[in-house]
N, C-alpha and C positions, 0 to 999 in steps of 0.2 A: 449516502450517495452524494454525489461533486456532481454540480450542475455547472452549465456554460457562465451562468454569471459567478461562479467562483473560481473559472479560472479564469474566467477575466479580472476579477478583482486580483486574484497572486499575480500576475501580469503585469496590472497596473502599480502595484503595490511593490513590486522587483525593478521595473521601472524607474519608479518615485525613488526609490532607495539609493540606486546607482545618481542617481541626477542630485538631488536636491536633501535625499535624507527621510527619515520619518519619525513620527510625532509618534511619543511613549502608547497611546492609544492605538495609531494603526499598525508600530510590530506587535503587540498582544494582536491583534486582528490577522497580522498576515501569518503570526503562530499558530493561532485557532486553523486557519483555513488551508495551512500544510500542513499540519497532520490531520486534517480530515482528507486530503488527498490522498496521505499515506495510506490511511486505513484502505482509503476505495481501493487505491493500489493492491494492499494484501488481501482483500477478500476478492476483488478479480482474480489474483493469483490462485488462493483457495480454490475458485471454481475452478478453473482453469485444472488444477493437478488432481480435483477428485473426479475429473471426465478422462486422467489417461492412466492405464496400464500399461504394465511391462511384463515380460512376458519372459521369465529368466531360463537360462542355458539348460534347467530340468524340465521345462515343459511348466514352471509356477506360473502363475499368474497372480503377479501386485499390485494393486492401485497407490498410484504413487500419494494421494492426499491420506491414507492410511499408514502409506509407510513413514509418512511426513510426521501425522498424530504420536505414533510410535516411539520414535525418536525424541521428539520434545516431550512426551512423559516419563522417559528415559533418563532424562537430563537433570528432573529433578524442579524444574520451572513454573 
């Protein structure tokens, strides 16, 4: 989970970058702390499409975070 002080640090640290630059330790730090954003991003998503169905042209009914599974074991990945 991405807390308020983490996105204030990518903030301050996107910031810093555009101004003045950053030191070899804080992009490892502002790396670490956008993709822990990402993640929370794709498991919000996660939830988000295992709460909606569709509800196809035959009367089916799909959960789209199912048809989501589906497909990326399909893929091979």
């Amino acid at each position: 989970m991405i807390t308020e002080n983490d996105l204030a640090r990518i903030n301050a640290l996107a910031r810093k970058s555009k101004a003045e630059g950053l030191t070899q330790d804080e992009i490892q730090e502002q790396k670490i702390l956008r993709q822990k954003y990402i993640q929370a991003v794709r498991a919000n998503l996660r939830s988000q499409l295992d709460q909606i169905d569709v509800i196809g042209p035959d009367g089916t009914v799909e959960n789209l975070g199912e048809k989501h599974d589906s497909k990326k074991a399909g893929c091979g990945d």
